[in-house]
C-alpha positions as CSV (number, residue, x, y, z in Angstrom):
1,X,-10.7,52.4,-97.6
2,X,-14.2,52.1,-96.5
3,X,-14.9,49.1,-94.5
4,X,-18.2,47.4,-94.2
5,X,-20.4,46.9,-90.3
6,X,-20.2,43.1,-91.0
7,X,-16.3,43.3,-90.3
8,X,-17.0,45.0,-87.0
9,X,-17.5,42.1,-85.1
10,X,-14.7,42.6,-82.3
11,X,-14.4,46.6,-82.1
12,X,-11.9,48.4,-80.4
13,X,-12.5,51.5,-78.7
14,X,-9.7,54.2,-77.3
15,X,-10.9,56.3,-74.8
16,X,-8.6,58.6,-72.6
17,X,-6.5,58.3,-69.4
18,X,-8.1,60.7,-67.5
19,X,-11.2,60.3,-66.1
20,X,-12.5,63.7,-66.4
21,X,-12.7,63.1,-70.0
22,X,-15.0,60.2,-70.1
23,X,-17.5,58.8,-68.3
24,X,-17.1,54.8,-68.6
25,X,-20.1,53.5,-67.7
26,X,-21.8,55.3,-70.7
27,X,-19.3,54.6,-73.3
28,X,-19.7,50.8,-72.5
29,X,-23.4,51.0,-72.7
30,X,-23.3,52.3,-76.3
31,X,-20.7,49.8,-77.1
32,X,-23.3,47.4,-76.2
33,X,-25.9,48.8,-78.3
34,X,-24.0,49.0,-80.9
35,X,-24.3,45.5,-82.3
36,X,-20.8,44.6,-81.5
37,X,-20.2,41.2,-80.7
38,X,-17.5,42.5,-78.1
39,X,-15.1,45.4,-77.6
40,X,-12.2,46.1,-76.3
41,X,-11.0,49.0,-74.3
42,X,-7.7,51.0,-74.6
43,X,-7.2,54.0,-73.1
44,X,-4.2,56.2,-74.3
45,X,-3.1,59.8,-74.5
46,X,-2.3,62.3,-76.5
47,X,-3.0,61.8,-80.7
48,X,-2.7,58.3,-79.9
49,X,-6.0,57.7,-80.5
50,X,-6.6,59.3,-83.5
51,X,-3.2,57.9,-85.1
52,X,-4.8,54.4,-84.2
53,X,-8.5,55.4,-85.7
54,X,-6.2,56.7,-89.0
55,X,-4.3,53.2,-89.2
56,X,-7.1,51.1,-88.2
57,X,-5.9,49.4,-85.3
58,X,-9.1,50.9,-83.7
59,X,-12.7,51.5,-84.5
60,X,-13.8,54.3,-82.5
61,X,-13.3,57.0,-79.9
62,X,-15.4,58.2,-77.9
63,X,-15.2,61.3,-75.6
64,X,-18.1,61.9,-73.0
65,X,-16.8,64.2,-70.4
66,X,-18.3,65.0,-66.8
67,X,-20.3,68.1,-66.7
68,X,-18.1,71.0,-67.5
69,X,-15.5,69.9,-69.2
70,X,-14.8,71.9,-72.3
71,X,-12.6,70.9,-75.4
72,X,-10.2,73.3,-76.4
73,X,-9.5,73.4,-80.3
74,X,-6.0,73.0,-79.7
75,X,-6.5,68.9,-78.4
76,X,-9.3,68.2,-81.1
77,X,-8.8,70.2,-84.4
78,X,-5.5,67.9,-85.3
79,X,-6.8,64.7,-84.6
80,X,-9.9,65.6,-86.8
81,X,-7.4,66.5,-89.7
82,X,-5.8,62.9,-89.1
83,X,-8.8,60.8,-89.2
84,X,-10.4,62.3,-91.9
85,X,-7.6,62.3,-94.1
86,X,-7.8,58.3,-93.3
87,X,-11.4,57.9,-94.6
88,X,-13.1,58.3,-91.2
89,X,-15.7,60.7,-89.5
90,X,-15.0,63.1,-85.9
91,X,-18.0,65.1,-84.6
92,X,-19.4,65.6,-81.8
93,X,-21.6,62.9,-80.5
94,X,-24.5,64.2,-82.0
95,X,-22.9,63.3,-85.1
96,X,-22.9,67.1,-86.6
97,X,-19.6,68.3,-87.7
98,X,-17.3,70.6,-85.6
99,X,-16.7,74.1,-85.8
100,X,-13.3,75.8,-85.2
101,X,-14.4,79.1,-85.2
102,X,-13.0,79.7,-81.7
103,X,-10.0,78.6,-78.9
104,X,-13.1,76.3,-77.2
105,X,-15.2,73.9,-79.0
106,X,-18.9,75.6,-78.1
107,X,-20.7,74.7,-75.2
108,X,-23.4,72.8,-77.0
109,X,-20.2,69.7,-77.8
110,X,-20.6,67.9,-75.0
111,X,-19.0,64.8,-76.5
112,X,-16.8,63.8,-79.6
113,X,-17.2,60.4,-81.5
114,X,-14.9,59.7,-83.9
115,X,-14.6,55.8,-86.0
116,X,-12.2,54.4,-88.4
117,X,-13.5,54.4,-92.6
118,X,-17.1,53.0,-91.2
119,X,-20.0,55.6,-91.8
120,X,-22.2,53.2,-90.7
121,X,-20.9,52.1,-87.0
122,X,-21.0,56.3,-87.0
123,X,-24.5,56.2,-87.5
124,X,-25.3,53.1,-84.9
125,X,-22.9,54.5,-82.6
126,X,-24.4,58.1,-82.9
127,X,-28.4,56.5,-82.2
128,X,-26.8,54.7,-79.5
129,X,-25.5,57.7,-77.9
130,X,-28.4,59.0,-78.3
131,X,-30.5,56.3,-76.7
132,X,-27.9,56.0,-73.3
133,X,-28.1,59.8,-73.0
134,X,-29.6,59.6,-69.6
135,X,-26.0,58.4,-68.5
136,X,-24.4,61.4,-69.3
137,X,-24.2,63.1,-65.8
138,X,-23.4,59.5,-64.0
């Protein structure tokens, strides 16, 4: 079930436990531009995140790694399967769709964003990204 922006006052965000897989400072500052009132941070591990993405307990994940870290299709292909079986969108955070054409997502994915049944906090987080890229190596 699709939900609408305007519900997306208080947005939860699940981000990993390890810190090689995502650089804090930049995932807060697209939370703040993305019209959230607040946000909250959990970090868990595992499909833990998509399963709360799927169930809507949260509204996004985000996955902005240090430089050269590389996804491996293993970690990301099943959690893609389980959130957009629920009605949301994974890609990487360019918002293009992923290919699984190999054992490592290519080089060009240098981040994954992933939101609950909302295609438009995809969009505002995707612009947001875009607009806080200079934080990527931070």
């Amino acid at each position: 079930r699709k939900k609408d922006i305007k519900t997306h006052f208080n947005l939860t965000l699940v981000e990993g436990v390890e810190s090689s897989h995502t650089n804090s400072a930049w995932a807060q500052a697209v939370m703040n531009l993305s019209g959230a009132y607040s946000f909250d941070s959990v970090r868990l591990d595992s499909q833990a995140k998509a399963v709360m993405l799927a169930d809507g307990r949260a509204d996004c994940f985000m996955r902005l790694p240090t430089a050269g870290y590389r996804e491996k299709v293993w970690d990301v292909a099943p959690a893609v399967i389980l959130v957009q079986e629920a009605g949301g969108l994974f890609t990487d955070r360019y918002g293009r769709q992923l290919q699984f054409n190999e054992d490592i997502l290519s080089s060009e994915v240098d981040g994954l964003l992933a939101t609950g049944a909302c295609p438009e906090l995809h969009s505002k987080l995707v612009d947001a990204l875009t607009q806080t890229q200079y934080l990527q190596r931070t």
